[in-house]
C-alpha positions as CSV (number, residue, x, y, z in Angstrom):
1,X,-19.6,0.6,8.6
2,X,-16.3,1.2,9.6
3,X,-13.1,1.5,7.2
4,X,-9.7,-0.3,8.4
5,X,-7.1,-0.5,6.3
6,X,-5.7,-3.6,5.3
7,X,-3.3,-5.4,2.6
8,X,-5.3,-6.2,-0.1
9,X,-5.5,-9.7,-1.8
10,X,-7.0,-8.4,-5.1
11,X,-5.1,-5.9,-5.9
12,X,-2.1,-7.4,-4.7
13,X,1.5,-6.8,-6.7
14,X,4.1,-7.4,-3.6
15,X,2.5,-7.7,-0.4
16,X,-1.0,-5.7,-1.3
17,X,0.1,-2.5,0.6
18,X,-0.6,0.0,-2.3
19,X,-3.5,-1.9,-2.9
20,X,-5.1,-2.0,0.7
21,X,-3.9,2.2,0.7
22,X,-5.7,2.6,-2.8
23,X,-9.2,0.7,-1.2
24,X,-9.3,2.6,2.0
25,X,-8.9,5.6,0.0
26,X,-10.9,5.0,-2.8
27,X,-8.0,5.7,-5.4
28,X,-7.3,3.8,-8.4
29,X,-4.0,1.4,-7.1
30,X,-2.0,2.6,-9.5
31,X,-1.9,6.2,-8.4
32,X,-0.6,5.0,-5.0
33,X,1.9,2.7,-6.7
34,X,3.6,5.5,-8.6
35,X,3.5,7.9,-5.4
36,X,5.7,4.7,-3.5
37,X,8.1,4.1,-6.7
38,X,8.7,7.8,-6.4
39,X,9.2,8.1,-2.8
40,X,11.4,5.3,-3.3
41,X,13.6,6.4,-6.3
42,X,13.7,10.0,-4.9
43,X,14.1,9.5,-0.9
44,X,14.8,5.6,-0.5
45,X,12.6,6.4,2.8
46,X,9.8,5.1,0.8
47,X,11.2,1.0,0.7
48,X,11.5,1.1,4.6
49,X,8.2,2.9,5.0
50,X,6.6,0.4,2.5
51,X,8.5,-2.5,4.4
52,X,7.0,-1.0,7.9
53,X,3.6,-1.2,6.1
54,X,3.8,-4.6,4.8
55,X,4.4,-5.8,8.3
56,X,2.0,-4.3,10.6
57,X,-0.9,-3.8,8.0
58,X,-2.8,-7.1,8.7
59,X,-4.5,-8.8,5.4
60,X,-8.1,-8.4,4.7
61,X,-7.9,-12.2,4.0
C-alpha cells in the first residue's frame, strides 16, 4: 500500500497538518508540532509554510 500524506482528522489541533506529517512519518504528533512552533518563533517562515500546507494537503476524510 501506498503512503500519501494527508491532514489528519484525529490528530487534528488547527487544520491536521502536523498531524497528517506525524502519520506519514510515523512520529509521535507532537514532535512535529514543536519542530513548526519553532520554525515559527525562530524564522516566521514556518506560519506561511504551515499555511501553504493547510491548503494544498487534502484531508484524509
Amino acid at each position: 500500500m501506498e503512503k500519501k500524506l494527508k491532514k489528519s482528522s484525529r490528530n487534528k489541533m488547527i487544520f491536521g497538518v502536523c498531524g497528517g506529517i506525524a502519520e506519514y512519518f510515523e512520529v509521535d504528533p507532537t514532535i512535529v508540532r514543536i519542530i513548526t512552533a519553532v520554525l515559527i518563533v525562530a524564522y516566521g517562515a514556518g506560519l506561511l509554510l504551515y499555511l501553504i500546507a493547510a491548503l494544498i494537503m487534502p484531508s484524509d476524510s
